[in-house]
N, CA and C of each residue as an Amber inpcrd file, in Angstrom:
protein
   423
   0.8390000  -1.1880000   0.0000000   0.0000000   0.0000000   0.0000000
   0.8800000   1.2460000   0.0000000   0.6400000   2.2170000  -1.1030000
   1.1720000   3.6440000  -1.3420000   1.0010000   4.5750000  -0.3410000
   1.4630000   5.0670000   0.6160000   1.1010000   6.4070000   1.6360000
   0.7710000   7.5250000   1.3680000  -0.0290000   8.5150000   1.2310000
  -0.1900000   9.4790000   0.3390000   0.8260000  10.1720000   0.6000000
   1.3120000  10.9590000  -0.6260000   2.5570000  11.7770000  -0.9020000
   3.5350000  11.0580000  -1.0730000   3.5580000   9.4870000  -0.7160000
   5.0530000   9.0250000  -1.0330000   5.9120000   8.9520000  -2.3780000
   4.6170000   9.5210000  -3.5080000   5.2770000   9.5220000  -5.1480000
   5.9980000  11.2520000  -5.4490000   5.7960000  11.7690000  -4.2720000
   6.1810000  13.0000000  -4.1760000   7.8850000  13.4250000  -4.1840000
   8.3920000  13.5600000  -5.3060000  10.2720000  13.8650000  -5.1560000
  10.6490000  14.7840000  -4.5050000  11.3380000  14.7170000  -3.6500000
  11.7520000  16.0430000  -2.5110000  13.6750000  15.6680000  -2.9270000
  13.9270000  16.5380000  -3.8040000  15.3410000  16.2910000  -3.7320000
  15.4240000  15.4960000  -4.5890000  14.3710000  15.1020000  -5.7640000
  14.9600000  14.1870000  -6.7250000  14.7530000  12.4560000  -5.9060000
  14.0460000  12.1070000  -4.8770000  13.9910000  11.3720000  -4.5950000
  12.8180000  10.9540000  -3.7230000  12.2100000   9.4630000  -3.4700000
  11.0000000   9.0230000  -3.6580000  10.9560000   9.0120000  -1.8150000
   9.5560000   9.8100000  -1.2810000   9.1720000  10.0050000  -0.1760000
   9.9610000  11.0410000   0.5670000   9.7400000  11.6980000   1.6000000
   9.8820000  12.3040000   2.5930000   9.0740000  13.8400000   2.6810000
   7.9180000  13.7640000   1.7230000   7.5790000  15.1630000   1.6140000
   6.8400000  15.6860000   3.0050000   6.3510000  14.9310000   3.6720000
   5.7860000  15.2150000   4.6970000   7.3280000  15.4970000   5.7700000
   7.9380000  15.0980000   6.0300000   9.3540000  15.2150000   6.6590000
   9.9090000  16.7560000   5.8350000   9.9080000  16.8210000   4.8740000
  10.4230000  18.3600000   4.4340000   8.9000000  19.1910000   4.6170000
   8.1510000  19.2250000   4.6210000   7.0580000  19.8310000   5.3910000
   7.0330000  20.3580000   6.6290000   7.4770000  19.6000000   7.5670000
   7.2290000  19.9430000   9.1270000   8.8460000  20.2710000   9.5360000
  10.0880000  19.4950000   8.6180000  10.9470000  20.3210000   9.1180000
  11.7670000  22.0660000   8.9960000  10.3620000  22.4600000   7.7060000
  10.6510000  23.6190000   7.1090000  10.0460000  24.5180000   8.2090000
   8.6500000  23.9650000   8.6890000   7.4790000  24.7510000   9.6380000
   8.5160000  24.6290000  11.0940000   9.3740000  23.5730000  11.4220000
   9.7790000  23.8700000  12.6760000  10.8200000  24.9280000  12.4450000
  11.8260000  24.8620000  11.3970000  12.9230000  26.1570000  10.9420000
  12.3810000  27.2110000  10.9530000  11.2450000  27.5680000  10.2290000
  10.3600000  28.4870000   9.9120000  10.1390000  29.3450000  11.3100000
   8.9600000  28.1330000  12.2740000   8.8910000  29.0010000  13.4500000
  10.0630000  29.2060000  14.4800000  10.3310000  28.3750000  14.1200000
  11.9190000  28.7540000  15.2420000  12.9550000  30.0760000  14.7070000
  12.9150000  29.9820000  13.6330000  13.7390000  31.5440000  13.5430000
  12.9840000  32.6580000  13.6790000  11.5370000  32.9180000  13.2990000
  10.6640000  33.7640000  13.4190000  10.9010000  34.4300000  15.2050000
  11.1030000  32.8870000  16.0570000  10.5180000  33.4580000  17.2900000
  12.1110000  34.2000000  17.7710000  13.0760000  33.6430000  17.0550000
  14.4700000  34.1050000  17.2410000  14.4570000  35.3140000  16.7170000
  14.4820000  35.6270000  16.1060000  13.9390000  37.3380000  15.4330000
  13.4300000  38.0840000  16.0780000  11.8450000  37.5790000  16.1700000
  11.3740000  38.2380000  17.6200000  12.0580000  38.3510000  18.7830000
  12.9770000  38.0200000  19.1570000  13.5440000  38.3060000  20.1860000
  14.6460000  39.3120000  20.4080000  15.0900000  39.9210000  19.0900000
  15.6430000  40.9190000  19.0570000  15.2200000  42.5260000  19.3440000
  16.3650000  43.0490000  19.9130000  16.0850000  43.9730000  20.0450000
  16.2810000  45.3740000  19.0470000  16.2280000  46.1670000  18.3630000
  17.1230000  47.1100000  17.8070000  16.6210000  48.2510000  18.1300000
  18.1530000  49.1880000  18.1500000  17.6440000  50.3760000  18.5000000
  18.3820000  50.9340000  17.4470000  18.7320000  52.5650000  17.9710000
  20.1810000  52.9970000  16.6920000  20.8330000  53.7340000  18.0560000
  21.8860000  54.3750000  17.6840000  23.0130000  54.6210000  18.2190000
  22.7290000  56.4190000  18.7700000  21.6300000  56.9870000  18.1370000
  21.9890000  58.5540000  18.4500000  21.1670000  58.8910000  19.5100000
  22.7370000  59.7410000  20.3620000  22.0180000  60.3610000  22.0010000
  22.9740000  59.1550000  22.5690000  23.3790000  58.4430000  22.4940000
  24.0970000  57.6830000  23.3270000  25.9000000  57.9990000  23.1140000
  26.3140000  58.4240000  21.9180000  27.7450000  59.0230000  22.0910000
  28.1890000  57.8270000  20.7330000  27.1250000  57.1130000  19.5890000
  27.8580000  56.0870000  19.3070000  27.5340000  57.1610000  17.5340000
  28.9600000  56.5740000  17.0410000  29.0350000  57.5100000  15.6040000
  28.6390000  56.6220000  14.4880000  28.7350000  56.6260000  13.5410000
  27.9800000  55.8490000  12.4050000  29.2830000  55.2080000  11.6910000
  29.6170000  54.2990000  10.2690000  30.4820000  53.6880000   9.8520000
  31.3790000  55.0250000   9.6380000  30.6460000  55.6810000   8.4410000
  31.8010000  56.6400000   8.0670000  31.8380000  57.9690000   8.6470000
  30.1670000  58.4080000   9.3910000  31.2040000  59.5850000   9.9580000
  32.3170000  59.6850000  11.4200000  32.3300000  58.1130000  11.8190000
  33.2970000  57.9940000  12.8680000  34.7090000  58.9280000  11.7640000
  34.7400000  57.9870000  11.2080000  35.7380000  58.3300000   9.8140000
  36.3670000  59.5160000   9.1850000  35.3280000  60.2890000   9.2640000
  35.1490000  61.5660000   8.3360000  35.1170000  62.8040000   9.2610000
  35.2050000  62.8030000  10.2850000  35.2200000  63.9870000  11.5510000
  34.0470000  64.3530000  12.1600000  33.5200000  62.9110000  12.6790000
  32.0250000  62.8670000  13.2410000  30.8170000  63.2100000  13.3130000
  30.8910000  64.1350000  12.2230000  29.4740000  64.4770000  11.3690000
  29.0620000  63.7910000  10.4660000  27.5660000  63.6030000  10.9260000
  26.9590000  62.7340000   9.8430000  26.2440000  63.4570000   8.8000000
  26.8760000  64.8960000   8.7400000  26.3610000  65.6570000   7.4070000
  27.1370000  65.6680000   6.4560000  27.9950000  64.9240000   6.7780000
  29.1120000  64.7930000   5.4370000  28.4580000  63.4570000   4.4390000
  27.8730000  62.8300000   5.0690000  26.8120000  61.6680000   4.3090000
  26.0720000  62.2200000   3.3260000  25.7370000  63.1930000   3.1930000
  24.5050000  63.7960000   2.1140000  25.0930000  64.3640000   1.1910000
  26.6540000  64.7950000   1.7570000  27.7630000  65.6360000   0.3110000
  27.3650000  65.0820000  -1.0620000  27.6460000  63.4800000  -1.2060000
  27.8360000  63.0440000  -2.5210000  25.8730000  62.6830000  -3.3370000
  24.9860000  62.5860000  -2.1540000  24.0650000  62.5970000  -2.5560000
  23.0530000  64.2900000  -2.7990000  23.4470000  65.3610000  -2.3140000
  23.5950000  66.6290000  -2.5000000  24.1560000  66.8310000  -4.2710000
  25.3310000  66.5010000  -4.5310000  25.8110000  67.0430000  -5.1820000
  25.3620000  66.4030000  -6.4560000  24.8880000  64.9980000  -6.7600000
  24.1880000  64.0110000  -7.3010000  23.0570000  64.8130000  -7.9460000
  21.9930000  65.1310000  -6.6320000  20.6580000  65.5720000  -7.6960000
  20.9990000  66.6580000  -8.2130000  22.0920000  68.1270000  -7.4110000
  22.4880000  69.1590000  -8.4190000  22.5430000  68.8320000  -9.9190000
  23.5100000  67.8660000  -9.9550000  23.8010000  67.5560000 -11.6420000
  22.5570000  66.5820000 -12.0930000  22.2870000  65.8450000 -11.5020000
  21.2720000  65.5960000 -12.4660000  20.0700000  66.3270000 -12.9270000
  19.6600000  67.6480000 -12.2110000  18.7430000  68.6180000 -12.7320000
  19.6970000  68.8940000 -13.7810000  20.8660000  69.3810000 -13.3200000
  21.5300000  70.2600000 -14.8570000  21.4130000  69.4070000 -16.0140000
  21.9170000  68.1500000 -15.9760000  22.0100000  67.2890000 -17.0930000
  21.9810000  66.0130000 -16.8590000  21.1560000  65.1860000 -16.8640000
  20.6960000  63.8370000 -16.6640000  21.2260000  62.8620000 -17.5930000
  21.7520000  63.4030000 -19.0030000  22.4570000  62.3100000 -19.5800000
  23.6100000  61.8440000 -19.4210000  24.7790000  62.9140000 -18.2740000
  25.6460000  62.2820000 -18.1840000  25.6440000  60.8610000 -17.2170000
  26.4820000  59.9870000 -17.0770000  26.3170000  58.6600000 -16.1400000
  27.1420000  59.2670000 -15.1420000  27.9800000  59.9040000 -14.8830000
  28.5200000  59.8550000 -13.3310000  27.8780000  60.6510000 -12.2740000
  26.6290000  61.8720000 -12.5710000  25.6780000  61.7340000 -11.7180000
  24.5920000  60.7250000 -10.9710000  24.4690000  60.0570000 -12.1550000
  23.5950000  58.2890000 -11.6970000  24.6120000  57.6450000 -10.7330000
  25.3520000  57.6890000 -10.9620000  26.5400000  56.9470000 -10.2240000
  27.1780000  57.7490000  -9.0800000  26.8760000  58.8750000  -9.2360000
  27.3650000  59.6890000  -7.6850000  26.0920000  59.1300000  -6.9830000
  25.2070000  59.5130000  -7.2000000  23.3410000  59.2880000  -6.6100000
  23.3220000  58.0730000  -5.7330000  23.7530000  56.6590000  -6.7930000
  24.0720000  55.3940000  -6.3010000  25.1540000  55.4360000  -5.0990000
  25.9520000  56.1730000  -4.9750000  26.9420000  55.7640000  -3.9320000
  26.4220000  56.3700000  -3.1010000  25.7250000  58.2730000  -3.3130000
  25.0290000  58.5700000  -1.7400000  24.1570000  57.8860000  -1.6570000
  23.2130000  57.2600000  -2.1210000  21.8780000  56.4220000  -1.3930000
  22.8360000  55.0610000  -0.3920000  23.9260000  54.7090000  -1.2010000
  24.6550000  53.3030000  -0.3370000  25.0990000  53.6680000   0.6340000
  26.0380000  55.5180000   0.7060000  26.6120000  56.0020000   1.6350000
  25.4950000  56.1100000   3.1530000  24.2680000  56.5200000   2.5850000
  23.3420000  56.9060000   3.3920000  23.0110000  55.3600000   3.7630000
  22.7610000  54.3720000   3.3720000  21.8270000  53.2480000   3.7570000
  23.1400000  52.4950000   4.8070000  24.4160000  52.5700000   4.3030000
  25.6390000  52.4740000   5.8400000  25.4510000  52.7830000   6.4450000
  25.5230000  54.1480000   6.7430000  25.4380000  55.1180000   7.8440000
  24.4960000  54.8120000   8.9740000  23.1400000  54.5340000   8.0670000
  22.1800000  53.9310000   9.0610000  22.1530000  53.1240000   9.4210000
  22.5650000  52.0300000   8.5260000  22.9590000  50.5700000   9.3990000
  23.7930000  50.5810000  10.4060000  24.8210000  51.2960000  10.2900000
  25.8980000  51.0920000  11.4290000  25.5120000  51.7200000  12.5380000
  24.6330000  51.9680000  12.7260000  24.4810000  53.5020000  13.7780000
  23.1760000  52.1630000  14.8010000  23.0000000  51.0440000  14.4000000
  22.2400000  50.1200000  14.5520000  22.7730000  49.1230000  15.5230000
  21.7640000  48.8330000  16.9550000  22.6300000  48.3550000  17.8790000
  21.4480000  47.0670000  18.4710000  22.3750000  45.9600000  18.2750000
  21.0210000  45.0880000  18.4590000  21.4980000  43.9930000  19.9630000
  20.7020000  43.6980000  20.5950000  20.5090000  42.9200000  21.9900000
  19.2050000  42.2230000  21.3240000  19.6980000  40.8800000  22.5000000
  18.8960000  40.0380000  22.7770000  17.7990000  39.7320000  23.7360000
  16.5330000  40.0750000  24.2680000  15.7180000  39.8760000  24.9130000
  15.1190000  38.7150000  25.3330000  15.8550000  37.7200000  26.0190000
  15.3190000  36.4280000  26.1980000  16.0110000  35.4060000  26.7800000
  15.0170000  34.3710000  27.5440000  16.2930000  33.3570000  28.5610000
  16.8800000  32.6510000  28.0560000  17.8220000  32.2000000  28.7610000
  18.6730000  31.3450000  27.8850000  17.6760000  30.0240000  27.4520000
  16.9450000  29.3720000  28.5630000  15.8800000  28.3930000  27.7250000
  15.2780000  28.5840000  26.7310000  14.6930000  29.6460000  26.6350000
  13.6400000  30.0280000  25.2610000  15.1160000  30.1440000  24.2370000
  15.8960000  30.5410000  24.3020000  17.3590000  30.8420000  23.4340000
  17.2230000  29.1430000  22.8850000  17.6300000  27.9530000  24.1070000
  18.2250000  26.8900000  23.4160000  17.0430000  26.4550000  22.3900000
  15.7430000  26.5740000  23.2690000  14.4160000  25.7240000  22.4330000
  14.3600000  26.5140000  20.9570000  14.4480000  28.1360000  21.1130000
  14.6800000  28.0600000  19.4050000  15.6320000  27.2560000  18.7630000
  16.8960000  27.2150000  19.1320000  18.2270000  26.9420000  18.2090000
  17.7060000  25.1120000  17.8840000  17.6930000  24.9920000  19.1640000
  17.2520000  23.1800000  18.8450000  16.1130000  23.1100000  18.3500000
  15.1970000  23.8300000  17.8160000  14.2490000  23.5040000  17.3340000
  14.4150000  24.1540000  15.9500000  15.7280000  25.0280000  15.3910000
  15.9850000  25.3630000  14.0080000  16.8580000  24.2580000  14.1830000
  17.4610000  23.6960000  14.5910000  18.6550000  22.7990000  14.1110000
  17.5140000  21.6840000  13.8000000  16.9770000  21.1970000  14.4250000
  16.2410000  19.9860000  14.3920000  15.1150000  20.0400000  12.9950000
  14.8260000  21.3290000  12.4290000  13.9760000  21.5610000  11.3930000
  15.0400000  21.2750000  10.2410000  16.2840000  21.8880000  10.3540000
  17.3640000  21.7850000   9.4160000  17.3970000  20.4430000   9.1310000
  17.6720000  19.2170000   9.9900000  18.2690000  18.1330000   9.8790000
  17.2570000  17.2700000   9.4210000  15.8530000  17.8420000   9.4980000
  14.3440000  17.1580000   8.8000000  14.6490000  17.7870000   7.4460000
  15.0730000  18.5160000   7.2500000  15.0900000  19.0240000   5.6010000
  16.2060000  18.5990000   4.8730000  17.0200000  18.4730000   5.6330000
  18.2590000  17.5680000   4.7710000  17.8950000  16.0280000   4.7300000
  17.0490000  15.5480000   5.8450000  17.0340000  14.4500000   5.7110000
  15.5650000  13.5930000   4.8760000  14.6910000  14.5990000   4.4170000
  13.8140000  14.4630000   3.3920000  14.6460000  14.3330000   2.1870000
  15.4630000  14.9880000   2.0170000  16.3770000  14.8420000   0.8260000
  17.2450000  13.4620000   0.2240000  17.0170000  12.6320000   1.5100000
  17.7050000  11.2460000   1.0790000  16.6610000  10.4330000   0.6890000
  16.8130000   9.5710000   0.0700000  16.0800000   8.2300000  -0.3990000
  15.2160000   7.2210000   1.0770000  13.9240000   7.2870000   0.8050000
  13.2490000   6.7960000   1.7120000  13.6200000   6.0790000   1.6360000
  13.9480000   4.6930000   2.9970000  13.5980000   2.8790000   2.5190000
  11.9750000   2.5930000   2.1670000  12.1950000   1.4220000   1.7410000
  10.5510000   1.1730000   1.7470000   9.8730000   0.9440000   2.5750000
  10.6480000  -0.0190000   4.0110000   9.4960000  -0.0070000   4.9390000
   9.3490000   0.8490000   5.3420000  10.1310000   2.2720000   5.2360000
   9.5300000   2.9740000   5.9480000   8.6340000   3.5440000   5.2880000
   8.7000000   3.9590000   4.0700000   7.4420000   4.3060000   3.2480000
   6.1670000   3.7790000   3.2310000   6.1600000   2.0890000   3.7330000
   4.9650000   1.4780000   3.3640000   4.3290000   0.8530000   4.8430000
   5.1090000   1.5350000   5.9380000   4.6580000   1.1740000   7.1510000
   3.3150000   1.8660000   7.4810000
C-alpha cells in the first residue's frame, strides 16, 4: 500500500515530503521566534558615531555631500552617467550610515534561546534528511 505523498520527489527522490514539510514549519517558526527576540535600536544620544562619519570627523552631514551634489547635476544634465553613479553611492553612503548607527541585543532566557536553536537545528536536519532516499518499509509502514 502507497502512503499518500510518497510519489512526491523532494530532492529528486522518492518520499519524505511530509518530513520536508514539518521540518521547514519547525525552521520556519523557530527563527521567526528568534527574530522576535531581538532587540534594535540605533546609536543617536548615546555618544555612538555611524560607519563613516566615525571616519570623516564625526558628522553625519558629510553623508549627504555626494548625494547633494548628485541631484544638483542631475537637474543640470541627466544624460551624463557619473551623476547616476554619484546618486548610487550617496543612497549606499546613506543606507551604511544607518545601518551602522544600529545596535542590536537580545531579549530572552537562555531556555527560550536553546528551544529556538534546537528547534531550528532539528527543522534543518528534517530538511536535509527528506532529501535522502526513503527505505521502503519505511514508506509502506
Amino acid at each position: 500500500m502507497e502512503t499518500p505523498g510518497s510519489d512526491i520527489r523532494v530532492g529528486g527522490t522518492r518520499g519524505g515530503f511530509g518530513t520536508f514539510v514539518a521540518g521547514a514549519a519547525l525552521a520556519a517558526v523557530s527563527a521567526w521566534f528568534f527574530a522576535d527576540s531581538v532587540r534594535v535600536t540605533s546609536g543617536i544620544g548615546r555618544g555612538y558615531g555611524g560607519f563613516i562619519s566615525d571616519r570623516f570627523g564625526g558628522s553625519t552631514g558629510v553623508v549627504f555631500l555626494p548625494l547633494f551634489i548628485a541631484v544638483v547635476w542631475l537637474f543640470v544634465n541627466a544624460k551624463k552617467p557619473w551623476p547616476w553613479a554619484l546618486l548610487a553611492i550617496g543612497v549606499a553612503v546613506l543606507a551604511i550610515e544607518i545601518l551602522s548607527q544600529l545596535r542590536f541585543w537580545f531579549d530572552l532566557k537562555l531556555s527560550h534561546f536553546l528551544i529556538m536553536l534546537l528547534g531550528f537545528a532539528s527543522g534543518l536536519g528534517m530538511i536535509i534528511r527528506s532529501m535522502r532516499e526513503m527505505p521502503e518499509d519505511f514508506l509502506n509502514s
